[in-house]
mmCIF file of the protein (N, C-alpha, C, O) and its ligand, coordinates in Angstrom:
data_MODEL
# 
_entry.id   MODEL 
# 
loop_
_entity.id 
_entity.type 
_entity.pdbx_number_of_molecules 
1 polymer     1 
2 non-polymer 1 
# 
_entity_poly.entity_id                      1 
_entity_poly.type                           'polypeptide(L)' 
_entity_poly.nstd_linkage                   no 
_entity_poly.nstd_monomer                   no 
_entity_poly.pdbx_seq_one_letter_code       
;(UNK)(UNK)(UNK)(UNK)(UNK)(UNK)(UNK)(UNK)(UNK)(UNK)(UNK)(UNK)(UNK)(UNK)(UNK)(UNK)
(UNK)(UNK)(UNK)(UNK)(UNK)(UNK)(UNK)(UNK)(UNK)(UNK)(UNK)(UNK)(UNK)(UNK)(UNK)(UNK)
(UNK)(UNK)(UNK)(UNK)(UNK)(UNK)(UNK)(UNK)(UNK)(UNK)(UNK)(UNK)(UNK)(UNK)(UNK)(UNK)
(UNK)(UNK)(UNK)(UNK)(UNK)
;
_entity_poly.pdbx_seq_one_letter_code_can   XXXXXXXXXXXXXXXXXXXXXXXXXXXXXXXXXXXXXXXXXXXXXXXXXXXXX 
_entity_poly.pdbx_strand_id                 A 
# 
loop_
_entity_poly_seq.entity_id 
_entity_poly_seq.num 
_entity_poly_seq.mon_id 
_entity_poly_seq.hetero 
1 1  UNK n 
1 2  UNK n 
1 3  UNK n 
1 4  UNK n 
1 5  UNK n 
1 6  UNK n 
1 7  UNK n 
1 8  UNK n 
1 9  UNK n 
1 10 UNK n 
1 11 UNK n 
1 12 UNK n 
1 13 UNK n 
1 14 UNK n 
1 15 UNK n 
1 16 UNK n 
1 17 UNK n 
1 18 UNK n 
1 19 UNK n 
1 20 UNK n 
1 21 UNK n 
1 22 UNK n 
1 23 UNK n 
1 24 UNK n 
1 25 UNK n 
1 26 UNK n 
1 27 UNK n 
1 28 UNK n 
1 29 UNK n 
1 30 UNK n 
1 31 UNK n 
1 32 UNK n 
1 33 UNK n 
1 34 UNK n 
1 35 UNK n 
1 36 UNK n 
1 37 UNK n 
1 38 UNK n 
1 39 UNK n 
1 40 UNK n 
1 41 UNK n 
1 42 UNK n 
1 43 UNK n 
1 44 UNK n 
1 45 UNK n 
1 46 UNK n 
1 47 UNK n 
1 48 UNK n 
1 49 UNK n 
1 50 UNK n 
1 51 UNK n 
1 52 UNK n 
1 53 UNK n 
# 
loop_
_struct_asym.id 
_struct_asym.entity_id 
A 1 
B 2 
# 
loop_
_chem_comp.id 
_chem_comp.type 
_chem_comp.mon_nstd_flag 
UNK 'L-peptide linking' . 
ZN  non-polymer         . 
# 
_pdbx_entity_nonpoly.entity_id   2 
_pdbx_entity_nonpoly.name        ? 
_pdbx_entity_nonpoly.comp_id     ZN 
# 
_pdbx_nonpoly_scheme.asym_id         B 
_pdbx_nonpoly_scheme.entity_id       2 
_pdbx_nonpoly_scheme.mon_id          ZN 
_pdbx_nonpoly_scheme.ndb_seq_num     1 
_pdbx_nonpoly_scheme.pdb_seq_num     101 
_pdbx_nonpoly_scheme.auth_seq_num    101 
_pdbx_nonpoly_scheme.pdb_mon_id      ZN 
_pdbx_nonpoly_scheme.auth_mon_id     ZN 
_pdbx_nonpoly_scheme.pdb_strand_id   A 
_pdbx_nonpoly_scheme.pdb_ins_code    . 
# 
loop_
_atom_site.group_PDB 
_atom_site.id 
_atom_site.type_symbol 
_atom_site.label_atom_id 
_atom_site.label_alt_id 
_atom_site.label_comp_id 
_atom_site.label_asym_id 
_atom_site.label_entity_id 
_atom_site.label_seq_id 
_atom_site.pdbx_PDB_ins_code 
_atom_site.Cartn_x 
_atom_site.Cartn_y 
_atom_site.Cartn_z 
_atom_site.occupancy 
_atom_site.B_iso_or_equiv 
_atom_site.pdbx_formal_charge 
_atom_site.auth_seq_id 
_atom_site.auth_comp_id 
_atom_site.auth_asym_id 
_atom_site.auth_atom_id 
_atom_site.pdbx_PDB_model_num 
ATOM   1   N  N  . UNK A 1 1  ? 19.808  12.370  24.904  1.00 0.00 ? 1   UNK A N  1 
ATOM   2   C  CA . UNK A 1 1  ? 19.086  12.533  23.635  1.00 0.00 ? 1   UNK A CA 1 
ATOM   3   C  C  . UNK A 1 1  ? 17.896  11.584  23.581  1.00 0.00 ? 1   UNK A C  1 
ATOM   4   O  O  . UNK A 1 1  ? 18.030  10.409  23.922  1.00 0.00 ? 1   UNK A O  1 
ATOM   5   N  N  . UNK A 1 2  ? 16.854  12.025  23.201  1.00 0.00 ? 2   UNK A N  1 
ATOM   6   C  CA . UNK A 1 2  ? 15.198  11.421  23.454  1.00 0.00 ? 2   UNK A CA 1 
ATOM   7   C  C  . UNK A 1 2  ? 15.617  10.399  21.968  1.00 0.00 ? 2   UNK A C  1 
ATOM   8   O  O  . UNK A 1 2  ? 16.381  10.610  21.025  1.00 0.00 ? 2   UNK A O  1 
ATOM   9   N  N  . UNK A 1 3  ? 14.862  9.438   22.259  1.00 0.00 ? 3   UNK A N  1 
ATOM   10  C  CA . UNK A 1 3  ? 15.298  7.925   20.906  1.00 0.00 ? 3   UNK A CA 1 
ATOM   11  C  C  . UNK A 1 3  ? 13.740  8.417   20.126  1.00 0.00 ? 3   UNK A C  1 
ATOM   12  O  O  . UNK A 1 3  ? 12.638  8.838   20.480  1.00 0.00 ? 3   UNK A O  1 
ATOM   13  N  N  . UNK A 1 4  ? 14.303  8.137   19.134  1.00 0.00 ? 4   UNK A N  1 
ATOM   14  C  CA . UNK A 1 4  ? 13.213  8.161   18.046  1.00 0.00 ? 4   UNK A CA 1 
ATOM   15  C  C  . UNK A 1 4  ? 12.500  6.949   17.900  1.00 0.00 ? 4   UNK A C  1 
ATOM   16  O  O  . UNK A 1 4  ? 13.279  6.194   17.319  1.00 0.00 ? 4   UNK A O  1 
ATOM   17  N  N  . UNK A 1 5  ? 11.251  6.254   18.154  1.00 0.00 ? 5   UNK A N  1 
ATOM   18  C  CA . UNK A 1 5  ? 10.608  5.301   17.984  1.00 0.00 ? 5   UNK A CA 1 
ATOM   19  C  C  . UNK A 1 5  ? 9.847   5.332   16.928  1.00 0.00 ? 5   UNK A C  1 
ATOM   20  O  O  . UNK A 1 5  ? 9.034   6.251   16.833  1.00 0.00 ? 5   UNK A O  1 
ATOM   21  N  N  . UNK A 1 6  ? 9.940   4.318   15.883  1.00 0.00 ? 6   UNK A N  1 
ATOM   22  C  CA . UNK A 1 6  ? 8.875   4.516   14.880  1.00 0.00 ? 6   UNK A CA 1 
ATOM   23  C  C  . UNK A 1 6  ? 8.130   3.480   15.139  1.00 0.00 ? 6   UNK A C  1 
ATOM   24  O  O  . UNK A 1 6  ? 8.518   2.313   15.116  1.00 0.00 ? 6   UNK A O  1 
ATOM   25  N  N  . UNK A 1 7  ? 6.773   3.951   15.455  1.00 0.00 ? 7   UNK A N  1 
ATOM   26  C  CA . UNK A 1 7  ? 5.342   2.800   15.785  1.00 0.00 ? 7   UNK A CA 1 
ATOM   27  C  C  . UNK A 1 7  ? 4.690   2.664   14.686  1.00 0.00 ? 7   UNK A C  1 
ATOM   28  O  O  . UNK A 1 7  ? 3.460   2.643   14.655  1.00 0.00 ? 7   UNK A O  1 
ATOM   29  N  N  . UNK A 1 8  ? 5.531   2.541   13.523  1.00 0.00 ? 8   UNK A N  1 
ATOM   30  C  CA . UNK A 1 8  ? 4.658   2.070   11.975  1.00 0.00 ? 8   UNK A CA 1 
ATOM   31  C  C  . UNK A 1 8  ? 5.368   0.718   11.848  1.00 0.00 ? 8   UNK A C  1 
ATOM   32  O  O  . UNK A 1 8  ? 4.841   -0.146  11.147  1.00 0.00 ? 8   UNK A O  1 
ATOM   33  N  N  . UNK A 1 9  ? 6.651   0.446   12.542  1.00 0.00 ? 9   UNK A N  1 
ATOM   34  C  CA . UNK A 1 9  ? 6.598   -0.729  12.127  1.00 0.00 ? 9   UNK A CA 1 
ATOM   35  C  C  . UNK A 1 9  ? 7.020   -1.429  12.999  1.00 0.00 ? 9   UNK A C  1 
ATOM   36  O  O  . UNK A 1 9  ? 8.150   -1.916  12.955  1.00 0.00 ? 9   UNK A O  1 
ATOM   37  N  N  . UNK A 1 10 ? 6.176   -1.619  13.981  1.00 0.00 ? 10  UNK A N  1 
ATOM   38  C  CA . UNK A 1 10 ? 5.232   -2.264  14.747  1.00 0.00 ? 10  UNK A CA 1 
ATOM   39  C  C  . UNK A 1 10 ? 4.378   -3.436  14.512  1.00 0.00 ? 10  UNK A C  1 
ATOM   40  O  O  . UNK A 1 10 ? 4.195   -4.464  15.163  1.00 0.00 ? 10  UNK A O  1 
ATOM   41  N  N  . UNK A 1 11 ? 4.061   -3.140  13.763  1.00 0.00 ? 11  UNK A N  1 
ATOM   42  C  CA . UNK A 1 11 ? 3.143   -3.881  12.803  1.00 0.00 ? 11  UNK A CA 1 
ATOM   43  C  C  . UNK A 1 11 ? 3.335   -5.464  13.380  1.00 0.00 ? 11  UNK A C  1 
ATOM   44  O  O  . UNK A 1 11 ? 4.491   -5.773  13.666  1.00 0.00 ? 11  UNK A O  1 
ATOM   45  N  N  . UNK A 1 12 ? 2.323   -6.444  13.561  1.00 0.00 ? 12  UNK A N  1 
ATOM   46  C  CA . UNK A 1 12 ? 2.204   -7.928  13.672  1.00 0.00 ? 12  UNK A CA 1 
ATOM   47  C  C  . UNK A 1 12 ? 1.061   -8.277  13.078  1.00 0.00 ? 12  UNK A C  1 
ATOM   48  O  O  . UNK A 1 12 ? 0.018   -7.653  12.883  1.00 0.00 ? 12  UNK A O  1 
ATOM   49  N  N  . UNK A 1 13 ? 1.583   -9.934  12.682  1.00 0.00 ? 13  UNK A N  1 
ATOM   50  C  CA . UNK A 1 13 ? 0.238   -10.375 12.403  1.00 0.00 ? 13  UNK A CA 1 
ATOM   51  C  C  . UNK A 1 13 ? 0.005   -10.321 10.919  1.00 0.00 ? 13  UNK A C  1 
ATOM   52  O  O  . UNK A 1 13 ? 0.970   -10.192 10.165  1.00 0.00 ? 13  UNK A O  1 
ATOM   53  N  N  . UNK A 1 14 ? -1.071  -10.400 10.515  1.00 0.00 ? 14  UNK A N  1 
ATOM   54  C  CA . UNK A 1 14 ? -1.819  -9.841  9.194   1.00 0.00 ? 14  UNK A CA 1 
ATOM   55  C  C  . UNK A 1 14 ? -1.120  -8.614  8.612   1.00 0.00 ? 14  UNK A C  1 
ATOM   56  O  O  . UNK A 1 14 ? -0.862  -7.689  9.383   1.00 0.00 ? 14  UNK A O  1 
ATOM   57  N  N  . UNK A 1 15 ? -0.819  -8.530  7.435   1.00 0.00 ? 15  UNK A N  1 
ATOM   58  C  CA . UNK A 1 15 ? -0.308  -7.154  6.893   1.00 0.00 ? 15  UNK A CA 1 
ATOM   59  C  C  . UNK A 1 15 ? -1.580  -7.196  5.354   1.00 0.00 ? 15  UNK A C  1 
ATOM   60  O  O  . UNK A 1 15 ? -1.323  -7.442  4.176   1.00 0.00 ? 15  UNK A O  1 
ATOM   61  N  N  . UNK A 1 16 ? -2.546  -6.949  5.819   1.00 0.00 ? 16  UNK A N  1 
ATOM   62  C  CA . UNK A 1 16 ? -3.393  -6.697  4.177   1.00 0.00 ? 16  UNK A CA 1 
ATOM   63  C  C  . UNK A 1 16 ? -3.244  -5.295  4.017   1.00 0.00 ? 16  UNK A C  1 
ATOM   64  O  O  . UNK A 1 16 ? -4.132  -4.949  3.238   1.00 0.00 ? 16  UNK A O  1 
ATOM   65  N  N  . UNK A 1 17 ? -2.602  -4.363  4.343   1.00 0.00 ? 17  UNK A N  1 
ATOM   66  C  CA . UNK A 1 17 ? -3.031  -2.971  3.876   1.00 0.00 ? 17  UNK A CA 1 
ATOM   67  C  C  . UNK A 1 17 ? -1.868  -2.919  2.792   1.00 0.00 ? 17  UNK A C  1 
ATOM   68  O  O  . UNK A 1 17 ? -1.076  -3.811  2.487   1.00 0.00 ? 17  UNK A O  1 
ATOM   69  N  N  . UNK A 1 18 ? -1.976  -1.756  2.345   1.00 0.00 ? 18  UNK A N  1 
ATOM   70  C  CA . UNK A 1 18 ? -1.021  -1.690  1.114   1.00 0.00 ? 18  UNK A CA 1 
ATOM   71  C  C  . UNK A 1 18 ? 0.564   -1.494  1.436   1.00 0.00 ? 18  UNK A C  1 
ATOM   72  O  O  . UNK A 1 18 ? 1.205   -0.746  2.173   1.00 0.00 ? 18  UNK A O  1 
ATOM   73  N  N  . UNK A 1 19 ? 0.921   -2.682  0.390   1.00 0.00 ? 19  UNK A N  1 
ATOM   74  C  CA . UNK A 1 19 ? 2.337   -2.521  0.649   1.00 0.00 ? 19  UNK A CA 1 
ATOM   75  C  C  . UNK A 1 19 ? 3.378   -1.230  0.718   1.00 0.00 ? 19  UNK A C  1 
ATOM   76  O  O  . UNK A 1 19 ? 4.453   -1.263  1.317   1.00 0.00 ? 19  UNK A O  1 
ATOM   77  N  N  . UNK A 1 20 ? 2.745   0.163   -0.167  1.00 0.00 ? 20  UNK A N  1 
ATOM   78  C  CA . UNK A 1 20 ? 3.457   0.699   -0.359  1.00 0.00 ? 20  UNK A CA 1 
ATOM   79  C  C  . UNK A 1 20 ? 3.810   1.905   0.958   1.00 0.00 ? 20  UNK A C  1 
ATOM   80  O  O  . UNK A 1 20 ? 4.822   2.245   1.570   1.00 0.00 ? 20  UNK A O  1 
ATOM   81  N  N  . UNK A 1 21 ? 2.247   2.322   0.968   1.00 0.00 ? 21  UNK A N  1 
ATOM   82  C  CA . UNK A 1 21 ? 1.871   3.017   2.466   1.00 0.00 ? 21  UNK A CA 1 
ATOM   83  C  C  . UNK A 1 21 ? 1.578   2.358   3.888   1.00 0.00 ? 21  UNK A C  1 
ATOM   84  O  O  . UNK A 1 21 ? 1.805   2.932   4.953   1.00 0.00 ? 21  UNK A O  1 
ATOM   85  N  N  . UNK A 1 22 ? 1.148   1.327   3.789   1.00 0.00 ? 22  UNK A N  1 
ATOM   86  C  CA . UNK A 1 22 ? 0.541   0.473   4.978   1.00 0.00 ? 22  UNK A CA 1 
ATOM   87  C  C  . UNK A 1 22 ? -0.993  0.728   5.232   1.00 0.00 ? 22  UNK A C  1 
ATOM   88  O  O  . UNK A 1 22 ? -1.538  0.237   6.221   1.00 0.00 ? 22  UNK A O  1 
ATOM   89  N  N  . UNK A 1 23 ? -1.778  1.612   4.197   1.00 0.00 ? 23  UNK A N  1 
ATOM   90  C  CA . UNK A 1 23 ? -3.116  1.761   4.596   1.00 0.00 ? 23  UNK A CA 1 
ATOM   91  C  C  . UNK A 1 23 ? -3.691  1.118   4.382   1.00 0.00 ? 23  UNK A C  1 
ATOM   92  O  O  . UNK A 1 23 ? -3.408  0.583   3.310   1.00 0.00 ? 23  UNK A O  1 
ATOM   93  N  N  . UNK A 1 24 ? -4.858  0.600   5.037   1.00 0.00 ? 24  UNK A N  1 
ATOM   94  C  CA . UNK A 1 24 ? -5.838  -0.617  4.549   1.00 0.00 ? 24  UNK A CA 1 
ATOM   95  C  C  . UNK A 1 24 ? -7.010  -0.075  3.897   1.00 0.00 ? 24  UNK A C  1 
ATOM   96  O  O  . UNK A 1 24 ? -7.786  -0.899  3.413   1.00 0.00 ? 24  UNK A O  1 
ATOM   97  N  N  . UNK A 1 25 ? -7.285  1.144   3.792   1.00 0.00 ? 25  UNK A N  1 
ATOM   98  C  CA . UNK A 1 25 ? -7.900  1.638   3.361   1.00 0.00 ? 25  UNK A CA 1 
ATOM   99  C  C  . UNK A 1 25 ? -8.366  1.797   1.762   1.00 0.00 ? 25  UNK A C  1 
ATOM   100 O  O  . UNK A 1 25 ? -7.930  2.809   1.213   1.00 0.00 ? 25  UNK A O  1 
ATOM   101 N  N  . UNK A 1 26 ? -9.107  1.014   1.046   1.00 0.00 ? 26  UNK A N  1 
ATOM   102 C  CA . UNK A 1 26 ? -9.307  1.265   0.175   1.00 0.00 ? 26  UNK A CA 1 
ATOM   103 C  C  . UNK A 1 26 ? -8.033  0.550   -0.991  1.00 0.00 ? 26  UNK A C  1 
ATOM   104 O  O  . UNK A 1 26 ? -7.559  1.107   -1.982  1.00 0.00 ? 26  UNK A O  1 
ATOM   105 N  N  . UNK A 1 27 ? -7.716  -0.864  -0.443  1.00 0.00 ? 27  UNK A N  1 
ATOM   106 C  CA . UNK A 1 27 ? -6.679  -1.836  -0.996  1.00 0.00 ? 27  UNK A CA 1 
ATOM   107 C  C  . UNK A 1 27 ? -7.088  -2.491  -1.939  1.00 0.00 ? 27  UNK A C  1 
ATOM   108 O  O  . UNK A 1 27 ? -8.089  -3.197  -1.820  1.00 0.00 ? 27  UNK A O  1 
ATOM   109 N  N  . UNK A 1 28 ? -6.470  -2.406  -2.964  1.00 0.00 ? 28  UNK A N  1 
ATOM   110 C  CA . UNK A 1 28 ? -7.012  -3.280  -4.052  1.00 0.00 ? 28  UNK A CA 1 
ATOM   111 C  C  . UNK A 1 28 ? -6.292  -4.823  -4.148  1.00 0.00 ? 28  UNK A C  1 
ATOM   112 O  O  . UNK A 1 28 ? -5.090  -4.869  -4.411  1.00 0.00 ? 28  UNK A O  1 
ATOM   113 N  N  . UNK A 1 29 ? -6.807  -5.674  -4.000  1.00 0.00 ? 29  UNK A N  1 
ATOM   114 C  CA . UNK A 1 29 ? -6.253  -6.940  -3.657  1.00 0.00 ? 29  UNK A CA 1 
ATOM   115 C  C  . UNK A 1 29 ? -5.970  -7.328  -5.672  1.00 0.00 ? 29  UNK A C  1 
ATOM   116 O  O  . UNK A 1 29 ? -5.157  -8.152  -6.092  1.00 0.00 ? 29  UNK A O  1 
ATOM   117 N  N  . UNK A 1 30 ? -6.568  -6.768  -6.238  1.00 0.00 ? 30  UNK A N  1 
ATOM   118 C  CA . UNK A 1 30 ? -6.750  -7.708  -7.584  1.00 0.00 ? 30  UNK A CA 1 
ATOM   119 C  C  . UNK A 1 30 ? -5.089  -7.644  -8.092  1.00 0.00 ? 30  UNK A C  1 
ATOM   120 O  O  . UNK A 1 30 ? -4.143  -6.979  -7.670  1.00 0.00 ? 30  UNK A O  1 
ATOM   121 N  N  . UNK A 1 31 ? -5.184  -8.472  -8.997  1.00 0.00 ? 31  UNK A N  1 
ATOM   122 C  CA . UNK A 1 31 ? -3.734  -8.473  -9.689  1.00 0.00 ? 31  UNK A CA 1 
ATOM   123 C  C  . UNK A 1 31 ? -2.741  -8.977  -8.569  1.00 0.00 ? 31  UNK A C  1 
ATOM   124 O  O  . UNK A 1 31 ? -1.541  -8.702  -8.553  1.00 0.00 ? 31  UNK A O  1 
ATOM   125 N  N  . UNK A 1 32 ? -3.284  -9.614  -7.797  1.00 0.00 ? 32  UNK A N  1 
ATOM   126 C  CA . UNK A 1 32 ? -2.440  -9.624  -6.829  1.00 0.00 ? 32  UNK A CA 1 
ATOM   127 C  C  . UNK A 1 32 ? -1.243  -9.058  -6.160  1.00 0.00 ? 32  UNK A C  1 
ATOM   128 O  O  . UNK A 1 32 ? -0.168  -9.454  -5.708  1.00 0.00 ? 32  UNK A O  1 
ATOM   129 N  N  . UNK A 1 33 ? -2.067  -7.695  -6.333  1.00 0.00 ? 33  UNK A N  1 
ATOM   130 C  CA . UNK A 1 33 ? -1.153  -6.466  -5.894  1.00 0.00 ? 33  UNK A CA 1 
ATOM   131 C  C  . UNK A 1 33 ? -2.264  -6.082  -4.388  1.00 0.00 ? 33  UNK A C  1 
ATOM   132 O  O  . UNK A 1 33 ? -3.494  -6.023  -4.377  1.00 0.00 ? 33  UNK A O  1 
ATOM   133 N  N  . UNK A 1 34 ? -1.520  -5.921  -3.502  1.00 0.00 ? 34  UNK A N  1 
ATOM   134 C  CA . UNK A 1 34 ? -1.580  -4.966  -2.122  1.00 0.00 ? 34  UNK A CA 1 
ATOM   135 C  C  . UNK A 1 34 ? -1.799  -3.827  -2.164  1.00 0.00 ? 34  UNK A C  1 
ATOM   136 O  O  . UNK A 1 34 ? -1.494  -3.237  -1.128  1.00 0.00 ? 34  UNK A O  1 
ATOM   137 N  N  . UNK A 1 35 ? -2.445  -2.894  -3.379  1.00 0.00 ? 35  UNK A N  1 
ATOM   138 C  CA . UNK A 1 35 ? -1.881  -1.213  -2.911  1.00 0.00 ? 35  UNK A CA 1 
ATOM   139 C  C  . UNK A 1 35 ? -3.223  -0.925  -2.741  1.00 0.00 ? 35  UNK A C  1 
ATOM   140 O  O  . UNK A 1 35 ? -4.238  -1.476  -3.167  1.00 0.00 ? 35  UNK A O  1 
ATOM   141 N  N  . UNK A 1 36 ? -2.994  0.289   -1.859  1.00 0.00 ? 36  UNK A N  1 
ATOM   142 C  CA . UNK A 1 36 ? -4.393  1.372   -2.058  1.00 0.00 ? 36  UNK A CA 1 
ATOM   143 C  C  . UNK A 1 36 ? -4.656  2.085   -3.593  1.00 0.00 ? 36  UNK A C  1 
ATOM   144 O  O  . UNK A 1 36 ? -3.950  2.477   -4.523  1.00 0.00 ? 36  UNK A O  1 
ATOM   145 N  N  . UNK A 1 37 ? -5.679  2.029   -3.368  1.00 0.00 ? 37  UNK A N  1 
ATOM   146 C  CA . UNK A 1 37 ? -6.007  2.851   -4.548  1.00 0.00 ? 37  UNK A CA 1 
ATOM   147 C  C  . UNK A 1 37 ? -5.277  4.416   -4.954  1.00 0.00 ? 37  UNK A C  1 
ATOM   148 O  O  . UNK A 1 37 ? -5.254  5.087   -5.985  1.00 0.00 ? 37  UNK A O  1 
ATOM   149 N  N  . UNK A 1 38 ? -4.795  4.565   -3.777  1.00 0.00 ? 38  UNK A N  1 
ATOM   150 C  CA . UNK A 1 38 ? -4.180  5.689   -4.611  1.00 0.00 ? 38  UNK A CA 1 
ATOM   151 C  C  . UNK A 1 38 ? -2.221  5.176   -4.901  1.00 0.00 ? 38  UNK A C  1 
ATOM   152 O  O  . UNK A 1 38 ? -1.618  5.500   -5.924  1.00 0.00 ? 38  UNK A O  1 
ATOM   153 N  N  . UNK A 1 39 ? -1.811  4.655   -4.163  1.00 0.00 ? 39  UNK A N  1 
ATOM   154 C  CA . UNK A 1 39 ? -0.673  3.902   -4.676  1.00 0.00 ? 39  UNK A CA 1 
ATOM   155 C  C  . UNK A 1 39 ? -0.883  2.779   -6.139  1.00 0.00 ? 39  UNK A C  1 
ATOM   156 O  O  . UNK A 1 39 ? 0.048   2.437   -6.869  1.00 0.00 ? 39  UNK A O  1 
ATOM   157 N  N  . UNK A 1 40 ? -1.950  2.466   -6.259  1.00 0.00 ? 40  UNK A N  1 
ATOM   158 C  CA . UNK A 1 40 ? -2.220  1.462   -7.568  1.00 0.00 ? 40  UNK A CA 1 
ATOM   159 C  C  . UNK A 1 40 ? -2.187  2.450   -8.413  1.00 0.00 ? 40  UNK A C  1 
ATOM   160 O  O  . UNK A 1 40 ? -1.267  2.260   -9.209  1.00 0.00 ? 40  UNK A O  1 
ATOM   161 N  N  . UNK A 1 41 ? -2.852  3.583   -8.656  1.00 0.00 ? 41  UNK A N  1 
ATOM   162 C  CA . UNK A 1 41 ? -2.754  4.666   -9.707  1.00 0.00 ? 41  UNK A CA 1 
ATOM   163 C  C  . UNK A 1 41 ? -1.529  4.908   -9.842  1.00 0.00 ? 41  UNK A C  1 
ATOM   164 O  O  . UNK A 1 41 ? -1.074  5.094   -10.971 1.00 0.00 ? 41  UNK A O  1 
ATOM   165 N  N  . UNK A 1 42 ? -0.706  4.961   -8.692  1.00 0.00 ? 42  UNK A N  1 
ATOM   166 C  CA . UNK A 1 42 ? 1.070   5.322   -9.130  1.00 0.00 ? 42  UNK A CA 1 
ATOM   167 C  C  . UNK A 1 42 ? 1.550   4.652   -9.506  1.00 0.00 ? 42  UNK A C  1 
ATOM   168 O  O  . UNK A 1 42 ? 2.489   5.053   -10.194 1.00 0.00 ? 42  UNK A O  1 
ATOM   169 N  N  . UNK A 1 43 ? 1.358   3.011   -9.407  1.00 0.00 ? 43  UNK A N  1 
ATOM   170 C  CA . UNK A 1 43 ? 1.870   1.710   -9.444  1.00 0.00 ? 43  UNK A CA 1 
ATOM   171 C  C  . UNK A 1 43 ? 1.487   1.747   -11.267 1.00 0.00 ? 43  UNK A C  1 
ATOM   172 O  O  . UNK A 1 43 ? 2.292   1.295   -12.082 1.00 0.00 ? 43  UNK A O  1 
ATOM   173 N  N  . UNK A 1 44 ? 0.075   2.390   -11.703 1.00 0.00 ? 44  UNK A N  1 
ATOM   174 C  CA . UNK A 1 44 ? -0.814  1.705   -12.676 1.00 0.00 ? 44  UNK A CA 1 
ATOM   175 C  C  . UNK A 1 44 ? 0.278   1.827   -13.624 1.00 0.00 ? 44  UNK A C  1 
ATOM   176 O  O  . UNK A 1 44 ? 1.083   0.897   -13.656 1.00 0.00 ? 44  UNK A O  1 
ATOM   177 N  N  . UNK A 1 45 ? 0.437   2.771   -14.367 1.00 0.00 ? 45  UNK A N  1 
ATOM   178 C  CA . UNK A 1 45 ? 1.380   3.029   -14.899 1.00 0.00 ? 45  UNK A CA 1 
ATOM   179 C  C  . UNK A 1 45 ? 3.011   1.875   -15.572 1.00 0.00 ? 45  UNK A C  1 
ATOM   180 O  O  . UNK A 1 45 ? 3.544   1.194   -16.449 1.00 0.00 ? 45  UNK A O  1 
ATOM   181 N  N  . UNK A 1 46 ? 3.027   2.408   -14.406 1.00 0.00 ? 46  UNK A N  1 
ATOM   182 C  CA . UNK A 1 46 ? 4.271   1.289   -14.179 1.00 0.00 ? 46  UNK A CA 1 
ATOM   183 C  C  . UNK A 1 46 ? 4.277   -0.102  -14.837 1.00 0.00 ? 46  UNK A C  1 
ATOM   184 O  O  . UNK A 1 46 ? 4.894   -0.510  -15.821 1.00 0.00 ? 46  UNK A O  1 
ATOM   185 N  N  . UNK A 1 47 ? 3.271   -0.810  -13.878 1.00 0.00 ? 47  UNK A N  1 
ATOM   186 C  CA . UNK A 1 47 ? 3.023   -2.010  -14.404 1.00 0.00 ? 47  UNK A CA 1 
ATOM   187 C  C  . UNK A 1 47 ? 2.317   -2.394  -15.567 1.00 0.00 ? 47  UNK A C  1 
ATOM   188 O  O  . UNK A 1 47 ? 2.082   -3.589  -15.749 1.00 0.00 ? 47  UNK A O  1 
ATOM   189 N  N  . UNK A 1 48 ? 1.888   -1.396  -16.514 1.00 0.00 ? 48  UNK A N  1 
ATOM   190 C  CA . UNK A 1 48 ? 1.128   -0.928  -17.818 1.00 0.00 ? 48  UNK A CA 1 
ATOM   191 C  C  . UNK A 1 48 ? -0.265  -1.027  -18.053 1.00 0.00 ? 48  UNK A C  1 
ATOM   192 O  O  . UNK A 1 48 ? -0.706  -1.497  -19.102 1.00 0.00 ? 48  UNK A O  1 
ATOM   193 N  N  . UNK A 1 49 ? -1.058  -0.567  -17.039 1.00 0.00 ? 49  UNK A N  1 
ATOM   194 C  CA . UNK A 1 49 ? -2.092  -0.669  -16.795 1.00 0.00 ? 49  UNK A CA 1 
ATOM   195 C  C  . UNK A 1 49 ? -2.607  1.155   -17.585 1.00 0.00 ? 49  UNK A C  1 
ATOM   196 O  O  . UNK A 1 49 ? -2.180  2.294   -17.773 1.00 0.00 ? 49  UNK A O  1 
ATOM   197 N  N  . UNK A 1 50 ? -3.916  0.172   -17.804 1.00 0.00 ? 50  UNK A N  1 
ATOM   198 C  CA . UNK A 1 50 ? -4.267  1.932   -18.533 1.00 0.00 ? 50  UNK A CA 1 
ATOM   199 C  C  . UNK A 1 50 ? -5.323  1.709   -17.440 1.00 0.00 ? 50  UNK A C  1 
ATOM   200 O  O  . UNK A 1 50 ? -5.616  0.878   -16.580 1.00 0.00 ? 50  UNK A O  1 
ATOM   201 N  N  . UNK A 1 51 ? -5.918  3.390   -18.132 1.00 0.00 ? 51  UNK A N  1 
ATOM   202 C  CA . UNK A 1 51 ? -6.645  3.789   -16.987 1.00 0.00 ? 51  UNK A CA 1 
ATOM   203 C  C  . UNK A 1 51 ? -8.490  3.613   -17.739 1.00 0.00 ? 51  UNK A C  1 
ATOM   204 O  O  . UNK A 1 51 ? -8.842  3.930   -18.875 1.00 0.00 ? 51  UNK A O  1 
ATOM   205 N  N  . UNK A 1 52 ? -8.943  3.296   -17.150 1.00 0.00 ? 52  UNK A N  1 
ATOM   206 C  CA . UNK A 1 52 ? -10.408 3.088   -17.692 1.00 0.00 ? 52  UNK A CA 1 
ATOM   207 C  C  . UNK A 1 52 ? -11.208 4.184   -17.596 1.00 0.00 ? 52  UNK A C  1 
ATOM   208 O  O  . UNK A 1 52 ? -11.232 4.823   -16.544 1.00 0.00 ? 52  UNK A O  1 
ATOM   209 N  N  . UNK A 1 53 ? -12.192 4.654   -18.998 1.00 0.00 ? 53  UNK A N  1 
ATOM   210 C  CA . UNK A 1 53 ? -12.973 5.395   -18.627 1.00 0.00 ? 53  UNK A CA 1 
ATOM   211 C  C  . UNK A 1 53 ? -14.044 5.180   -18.416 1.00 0.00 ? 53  UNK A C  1 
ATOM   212 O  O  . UNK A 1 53 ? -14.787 6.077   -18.017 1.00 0.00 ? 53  UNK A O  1 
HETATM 213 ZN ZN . ZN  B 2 .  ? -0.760  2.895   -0.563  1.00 0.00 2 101 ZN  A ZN 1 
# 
């Protein structure tokens, strides 16, 4: 039976991408939260953040 390797967590070193996905893409550091912007919108909520127009 072939082993399943997961190369996401792999990971060394530096971890700035978002905690929730691992993307670094577009991370919002403020609030001293880790997420991408699209995990912070899921997060926003949550943590009672409104949404700005
Ligand atoms: Zn994310």
């Amino acid at each position: 039976m072939p082993l399943v390797i997961k190369e996401r967590q792999q990971w060394k070193g530096r971890m700035e991408g978002c905690q929730a996905c691992g993307r670094r893409r577009g991370v919002v550091r403020r609030y001293s939260l880790h997420l991408c912007r699209q995990c912070f919108r899921d997060n926003a909520r949550t943590l009672g953040f409104k949404k700005y127009s």
